[in-house]
N, C-alpha and C positions, 0 to 999 in steps of 0.2 A: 506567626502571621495572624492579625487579626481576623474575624470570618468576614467581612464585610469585602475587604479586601481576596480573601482567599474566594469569595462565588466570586467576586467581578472579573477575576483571573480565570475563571473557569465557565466564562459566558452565559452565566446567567443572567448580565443585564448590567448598566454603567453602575457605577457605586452608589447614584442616585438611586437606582430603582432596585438596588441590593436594600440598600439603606430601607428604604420602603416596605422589601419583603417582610425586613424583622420586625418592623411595627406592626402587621398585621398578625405576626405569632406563624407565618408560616415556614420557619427556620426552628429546629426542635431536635433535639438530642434524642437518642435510641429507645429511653426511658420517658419518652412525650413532653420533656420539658423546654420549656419555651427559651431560645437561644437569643443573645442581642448582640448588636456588630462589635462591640471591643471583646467578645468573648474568646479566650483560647482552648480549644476541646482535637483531640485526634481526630484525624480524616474519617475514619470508619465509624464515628461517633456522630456524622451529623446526619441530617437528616431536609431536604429539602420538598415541602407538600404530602410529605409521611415515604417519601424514597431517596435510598439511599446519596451520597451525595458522586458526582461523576468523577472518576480516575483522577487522583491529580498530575501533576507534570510528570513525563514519562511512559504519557500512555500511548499505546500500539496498537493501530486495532488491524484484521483485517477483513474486505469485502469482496466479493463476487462480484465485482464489478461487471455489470450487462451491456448489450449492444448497444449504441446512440447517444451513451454521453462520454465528455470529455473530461480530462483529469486537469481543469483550468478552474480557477477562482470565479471568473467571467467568462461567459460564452454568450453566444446567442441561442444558443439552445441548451437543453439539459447539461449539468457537470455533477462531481462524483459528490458534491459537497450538499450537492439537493436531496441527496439519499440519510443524508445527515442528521442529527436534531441540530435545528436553526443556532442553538447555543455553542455546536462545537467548531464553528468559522468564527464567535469570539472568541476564543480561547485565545490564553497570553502567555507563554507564547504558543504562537500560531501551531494550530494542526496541520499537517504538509503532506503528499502525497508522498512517496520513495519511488522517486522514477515515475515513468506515466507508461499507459496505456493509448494508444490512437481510438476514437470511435467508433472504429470499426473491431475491434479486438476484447473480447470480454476476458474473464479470466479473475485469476490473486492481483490483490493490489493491497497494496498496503499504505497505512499513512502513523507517523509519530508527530510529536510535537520537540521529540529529542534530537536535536541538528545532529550533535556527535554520530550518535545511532544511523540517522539517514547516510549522513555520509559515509559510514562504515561500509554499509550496504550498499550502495551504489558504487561503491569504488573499485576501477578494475582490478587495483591491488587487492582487496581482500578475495578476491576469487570464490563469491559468493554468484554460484550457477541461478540464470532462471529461465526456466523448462519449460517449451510451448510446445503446443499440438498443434498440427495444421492441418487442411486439407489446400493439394493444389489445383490448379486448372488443367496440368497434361501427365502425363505420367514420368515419373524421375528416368532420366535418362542414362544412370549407374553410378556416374562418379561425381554427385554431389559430394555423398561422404570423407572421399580422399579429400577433396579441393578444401571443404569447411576445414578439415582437420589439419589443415596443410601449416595454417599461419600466413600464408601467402594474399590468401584474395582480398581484391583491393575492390572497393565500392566505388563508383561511379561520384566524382568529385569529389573525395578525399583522399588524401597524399599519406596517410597508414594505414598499414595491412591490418584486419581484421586479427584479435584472438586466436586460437586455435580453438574450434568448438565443435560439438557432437550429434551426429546423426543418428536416428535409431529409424528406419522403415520400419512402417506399419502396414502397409499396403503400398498398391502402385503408386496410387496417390496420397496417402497417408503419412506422414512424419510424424516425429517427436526429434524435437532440435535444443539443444542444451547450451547455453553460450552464455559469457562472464562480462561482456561488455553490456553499452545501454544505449546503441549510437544511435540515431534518426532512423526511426522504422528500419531497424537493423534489419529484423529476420523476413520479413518482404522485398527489401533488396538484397536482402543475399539469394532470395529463390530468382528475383529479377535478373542477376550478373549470371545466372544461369538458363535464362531463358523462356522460364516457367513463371506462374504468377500464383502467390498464396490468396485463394476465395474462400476460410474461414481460420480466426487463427485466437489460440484460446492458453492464456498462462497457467500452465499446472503448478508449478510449484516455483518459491523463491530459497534459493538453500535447499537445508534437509525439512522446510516446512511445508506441505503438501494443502491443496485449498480442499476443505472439506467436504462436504454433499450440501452446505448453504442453499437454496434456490439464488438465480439471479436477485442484486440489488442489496440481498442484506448483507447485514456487516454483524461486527462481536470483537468484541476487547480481546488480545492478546494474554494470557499468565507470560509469568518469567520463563519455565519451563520451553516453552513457544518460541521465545524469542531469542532463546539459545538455540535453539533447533534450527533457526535461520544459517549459523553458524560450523553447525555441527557437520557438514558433507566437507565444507573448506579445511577445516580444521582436522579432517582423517585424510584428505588430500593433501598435505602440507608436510 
């Protein structure tokens, strides 16, 4: 793939203003030498304003996504992609979240630009768990954990039973709730069909991939390593 073509796929700017950059000299190879748009060179070989050039297709990142924004393209207020560099909402193809988070829910989030991949992970078939902390408004009343695990409980205007999913108490009011679906603010209706109401609720892990000690807000590109690890809990369960 020409470079001209390979930045405008990678949101650095329409091929006009790709075009643009390499006449200024600021597209350059590892060794300071000045690149032009029909050039063919390896991805880890180029060099944009003297840094590195961004992931190509394939890439995975994930964020601490914090309280008050949305996992939407468009909002009226803050979304996940504001946290972003402005370059990676061009990207071609598009960066995506995997699954969303509500506003009110911080937590792992993850986004790729690999459909295949997203859908992997989002699908109840692949039996890739993901892990929230909560805190509730009353104290658990004992038999949350049978009922979650049951396969039985049916949510409030929907005609299927929920997964069978996992309870861990932490405290009175403290959980850790484990579940392989991704349905409409699942795990706050599922504490609602029991009569309780989730007031803080925060994604730990997706898979066997655990959110690190990040502060809210930031993000960092995935390795391969990582992104088997998403995998790797389904796949000793199987």
């Amino acid at each position: 793939m020409k470079l001209v073509r390979l930045l405008a796929n990678l949101g650095y700017g329409s091929r006009r203003d790709v075009a643009w950059m390499f006449r200024e000299g600021r597209v350059t190879d590892v060794d300071g030498e000045v690149l032009y748009a029909d050039d063919k060179l390896p991805h880890e070989r180029i060099l944009v304003d003297g840094e590195p050039l961004d992931p190509p297709t394939g890439l995975v990142l994930m964020m601490h996504k914090p309280l008050g924004v949305t996992c939407s393209r468009k909002d009226q207020g803050r979304v996940v992609y504001d946290l972003l560099p402005l370059r990676y909402r061009q990207r071609d193809p598009a960066l995506s979240t995997v699954g969303r988070l509500d506003r009110d829910t911080s937590g792992l989030l993850l986004f790729t630009d690999d459909g295949a991949l997203l859908h992997r992970i989002i699908s109840p078939k692949a039996q890739v768990s993901k892990v929230y902390e909560a805190t509730l408004a009353e104290d658990l009343r004992g038999d949350e954990g049978e009922l979650f695990a049951s396969g039985t409980l049916m949510l409030e205007s929907e005609t299927t039973p929920l997964a069978p999913a996992r309870l861990e108490v932490l405290a009175p009011r403290q959980v850790r709730l484990s579940v392989t679906e991704g349905r409409y603010h699942q795990v706050r209706r599922m504490f609602a069909a029991t009569g309780n109401r989730v007031e803080t609720l925060c994604r730990v892990s997706v898979g066997g991939l655990a959110m690190d000690d990040m502060p809210a807000g930031m993000w960092r590109a995935l390795v391969p390593t990582e992104i088997e690890r998403i995998f790797a809990a389904a796949s000793a369960g199987s």
